[in-house]
Every structure is written in C-alpha cells, then in structure tokens.
C-alpha positions as CSV (number, residue, x, y, z in Angstrom):
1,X,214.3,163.4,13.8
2,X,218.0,164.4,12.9
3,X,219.2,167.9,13.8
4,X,219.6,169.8,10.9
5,X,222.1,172.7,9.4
6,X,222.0,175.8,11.0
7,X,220.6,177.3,7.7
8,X,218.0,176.4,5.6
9,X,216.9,177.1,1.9
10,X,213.9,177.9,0.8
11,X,212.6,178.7,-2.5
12,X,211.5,182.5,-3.5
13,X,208.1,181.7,-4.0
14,X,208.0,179.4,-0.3
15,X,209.6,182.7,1.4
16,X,207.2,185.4,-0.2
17,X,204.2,182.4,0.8
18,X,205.8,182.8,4.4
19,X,206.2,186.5,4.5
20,X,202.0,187.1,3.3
21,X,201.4,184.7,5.6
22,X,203.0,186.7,8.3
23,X,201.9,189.4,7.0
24,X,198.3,188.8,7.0
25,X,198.5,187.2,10.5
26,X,194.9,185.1,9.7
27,X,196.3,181.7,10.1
28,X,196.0,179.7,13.3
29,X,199.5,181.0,16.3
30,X,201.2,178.0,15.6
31,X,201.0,177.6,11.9
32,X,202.4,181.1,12.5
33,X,205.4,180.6,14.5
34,X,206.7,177.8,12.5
35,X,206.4,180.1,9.3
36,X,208.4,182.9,11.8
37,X,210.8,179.6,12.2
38,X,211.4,178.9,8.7
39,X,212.2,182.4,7.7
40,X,214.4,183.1,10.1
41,X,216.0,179.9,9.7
42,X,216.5,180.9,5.8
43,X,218.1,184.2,6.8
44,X,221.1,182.4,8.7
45,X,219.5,183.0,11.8
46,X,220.9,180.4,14.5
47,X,218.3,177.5,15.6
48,X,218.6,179.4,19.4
49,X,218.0,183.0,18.3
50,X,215.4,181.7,16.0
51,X,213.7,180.2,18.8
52,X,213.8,183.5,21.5
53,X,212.3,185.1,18.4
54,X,209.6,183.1,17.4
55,X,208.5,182.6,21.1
56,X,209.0,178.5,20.5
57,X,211.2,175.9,22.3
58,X,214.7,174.9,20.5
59,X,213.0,171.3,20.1
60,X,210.2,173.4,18.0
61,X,212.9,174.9,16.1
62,X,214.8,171.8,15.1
63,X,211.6,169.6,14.3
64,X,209.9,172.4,11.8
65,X,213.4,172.2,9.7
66,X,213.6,168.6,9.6
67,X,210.1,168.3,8.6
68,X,210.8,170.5,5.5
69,X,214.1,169.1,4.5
70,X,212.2,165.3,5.1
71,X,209.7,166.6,3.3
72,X,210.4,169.4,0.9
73,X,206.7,171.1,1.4
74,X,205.9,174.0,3.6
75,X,202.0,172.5,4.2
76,X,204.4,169.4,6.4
77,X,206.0,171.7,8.2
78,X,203.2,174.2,9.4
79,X,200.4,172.2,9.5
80,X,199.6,170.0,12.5
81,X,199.2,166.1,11.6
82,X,196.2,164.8,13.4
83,X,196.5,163.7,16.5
84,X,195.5,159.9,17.8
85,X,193.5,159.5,20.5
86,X,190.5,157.8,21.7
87,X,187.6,158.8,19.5
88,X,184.5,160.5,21.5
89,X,181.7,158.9,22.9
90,X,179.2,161.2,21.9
91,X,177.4,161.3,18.5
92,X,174.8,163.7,17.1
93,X,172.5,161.7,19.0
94,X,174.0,161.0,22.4
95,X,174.3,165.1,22.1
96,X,170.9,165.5,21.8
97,X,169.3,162.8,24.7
98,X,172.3,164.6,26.9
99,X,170.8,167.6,26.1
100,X,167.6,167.1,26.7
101,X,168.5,165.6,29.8
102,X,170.0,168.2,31.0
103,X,167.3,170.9,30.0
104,X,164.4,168.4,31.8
105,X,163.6,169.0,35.7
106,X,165.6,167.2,38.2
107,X,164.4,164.0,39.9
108,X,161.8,164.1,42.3
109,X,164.0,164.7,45.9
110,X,166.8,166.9,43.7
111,X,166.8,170.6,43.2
112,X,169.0,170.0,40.2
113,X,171.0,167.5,38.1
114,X,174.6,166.6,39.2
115,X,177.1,165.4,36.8
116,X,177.2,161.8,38.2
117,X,173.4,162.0,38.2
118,X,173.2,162.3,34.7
119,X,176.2,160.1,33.8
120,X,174.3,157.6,35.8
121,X,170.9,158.5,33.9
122,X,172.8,157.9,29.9
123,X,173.8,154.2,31.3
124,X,170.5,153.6,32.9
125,X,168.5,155.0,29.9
126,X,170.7,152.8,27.6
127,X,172.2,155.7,25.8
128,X,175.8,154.2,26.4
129,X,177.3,151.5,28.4
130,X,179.3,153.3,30.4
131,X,180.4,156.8,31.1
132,X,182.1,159.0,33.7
133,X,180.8,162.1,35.2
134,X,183.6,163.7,34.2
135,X,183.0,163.0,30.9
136,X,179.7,164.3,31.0
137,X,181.0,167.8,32.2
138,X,183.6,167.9,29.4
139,X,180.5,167.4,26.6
140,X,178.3,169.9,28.5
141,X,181.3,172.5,28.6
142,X,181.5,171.9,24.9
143,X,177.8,172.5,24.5
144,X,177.4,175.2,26.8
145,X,174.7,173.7,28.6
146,X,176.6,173.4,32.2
C-alpha cells in the first residue's frame, strides 16, 4: 500500500462513530487502536506521534489510512479481514471421539494417556488419517480437557 498524507479527513458523523467507540471501550484492542489511529490522524496528528499514542507500529499507522482512503469505509479499516490458513482437522465429531478418549482409562501398562498416545489412538481408530501429537494438545487446550 502507498503512504498516505500526513492528514486525513473524515466525515462528522465517521469521527463522532470513532469517538463513542472510544468512548465506550467495548470493541475488540485492535479495532480500538485503529479508531485511536484515525482520529488522531484527522486532527493533524503526524503518522509517528499518532503511532507513540495509539501504542501501534508506524507500519500500523500507515496501513489503517490507506485502507480508508482505498476504501472510503471505517468497517475496512478497523475490522480484521480473515485470515488464510489451513482449515482445522477437527469437526464436531472428531471433538467428541477426542474427548471421550481422553476422559476413558489409559491402556492397560499406562497410568495415563500421553499426547502421542492418543494422536496414535485417532489414526488407529480411523478417526483421521493422520495427526500430530502436537496437534492433539492444541484441541485439548481449546477444550480444556488437558
């Protein structure tokens, strides 16, 4: 993205949107920030000092203003685009049989289940082709069955 001017100009009603957002304080710290950004950025503010006030980088600074002026709408600047990424391995119902697993006694010889041991248990049972045991701790951490 381009740099942009050191000011920027927002409509009335976008900087009173801003300011009871701010206000409030009930959105999510970054949508936060880059509203903190954008009015500072409308008062004259200079991209650096905007940053040291806001608590963001410069590079936070510069892409928040140039995805308004691309855009024209607050909502693209504040809010996050989603993200790519591998999708999860786990469904509803690998949740549950990883649950369950996890909740049932440890093989005969074991005092309890290891992560690898159940990683290796999903494959062996068929519930997924492959998986790590790292994996495994990162869906029982999200679960709260660890």
């Amino acid at each position: 993205m381009e740099r942009v001017s050191k000011s920027l100009e927002l409509q009335p009603a976008e900087v009173a949107q801003l300011e009871n957002m701010l206000r409030k304080g009930t959105c999510q710290v970054r949508m936060l920030k880059r509203a903190q950004v954008l009015v500072r950025l409308h008062q004259g503010i200079k991209p650096s000092d905007a940053a040291l006030q806001a608590g963001v980088s410069l590079a936070t600074v510069y892409n928040v203003a140039a995805r308004y002026q691309h855009s024209g709408k607050l909502a693209d600047a504040l809010e996050e685009k989603p993200r790519s990424g591998q999708p999860t391995k786990f469904s509803k119902a690998i949740q549950a049989q990883l649950t369950a697993l996890a909740c049932s006694e440890a093989p005969q010889g074991h005092s309890k289940w290891s992560l690898r041991m159940r990683a290796d248990k999903l494959v062996e049972l068929q519930v997924v082709e492959s998986i790590s045991h790292q994996a495994v701790s990162e869906q029982l951490k999200k679960m709260v069955v660890l």
